[in-house]
C-alpha positions in Angstrom: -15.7 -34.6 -48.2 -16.7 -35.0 -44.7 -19.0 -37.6 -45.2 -16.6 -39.7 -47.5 -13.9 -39.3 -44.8 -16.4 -40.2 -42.1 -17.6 -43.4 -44.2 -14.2 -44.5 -44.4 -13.7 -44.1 -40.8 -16.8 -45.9 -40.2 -15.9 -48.9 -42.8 -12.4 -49.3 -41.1 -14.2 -49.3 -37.8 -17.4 -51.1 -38.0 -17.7 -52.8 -41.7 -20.9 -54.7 -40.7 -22.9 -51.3 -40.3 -21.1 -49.5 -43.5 -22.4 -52.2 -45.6 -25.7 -51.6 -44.4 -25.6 -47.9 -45.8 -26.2 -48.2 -49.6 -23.0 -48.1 -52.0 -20.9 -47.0 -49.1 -17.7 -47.5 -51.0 -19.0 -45.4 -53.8 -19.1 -42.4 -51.0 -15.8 -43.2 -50.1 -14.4 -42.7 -53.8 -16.8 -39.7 -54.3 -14.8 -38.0 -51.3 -11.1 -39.2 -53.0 -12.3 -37.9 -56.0 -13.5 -34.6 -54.5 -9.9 -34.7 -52.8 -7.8 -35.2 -55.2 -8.8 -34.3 -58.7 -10.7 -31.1 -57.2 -9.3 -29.4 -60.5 -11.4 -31.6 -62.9 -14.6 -31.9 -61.3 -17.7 -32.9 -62.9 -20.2 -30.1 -61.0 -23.0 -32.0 -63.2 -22.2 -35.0 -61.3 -21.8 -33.3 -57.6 -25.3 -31.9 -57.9 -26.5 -34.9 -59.0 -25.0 -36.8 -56.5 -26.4 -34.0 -54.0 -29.9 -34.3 -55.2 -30.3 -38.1 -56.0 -28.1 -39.9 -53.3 -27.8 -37.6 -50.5 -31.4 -38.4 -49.5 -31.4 -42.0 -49.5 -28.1 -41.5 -47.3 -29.6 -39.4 -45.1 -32.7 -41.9 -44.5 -30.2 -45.2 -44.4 -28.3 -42.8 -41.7 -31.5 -41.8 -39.4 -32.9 -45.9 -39.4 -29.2 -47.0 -38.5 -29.7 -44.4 -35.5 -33.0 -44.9 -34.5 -32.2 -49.0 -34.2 -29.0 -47.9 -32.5 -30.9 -45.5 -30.0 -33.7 -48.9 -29.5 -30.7 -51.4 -28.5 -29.6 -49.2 -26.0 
């Protein structure tokens, strides 16, 4: 949920570098859906999710960093 939320912040704030992370907007509806249908929720698809995309976030996350620690 935190990293949906902070996605969202990030794609308000600074759309150039949210579309450099990887299906950003499908973060952002994987946090509304965690939000609000948190009674019907696919635990299947959360581990998936957890074990499949959370990786390649991660790495996307740490490159955006490191070139943003370089231009500094």
């Amino acid at each position: 949920m935190v990293i949906g939320e902070a996605m969202r912040r990030l794609r308000d704030d600074d759309l150039a570098t949210a579309q450099q992370i990887t299906e950003y907007g499908q973060v952002i509806a994987f946090r509304n859906i965690l939000i609000h249908v948190y009674d019907d929720i696919d635990h299947t698809r959360v581990w998936r999710v957890i074990q499949e995309s959370l990786p390649v976030l991660k790495a996307e996350v740490e490159q955006l960093l490191r070139e943003a620690d370089t231009q500094l």
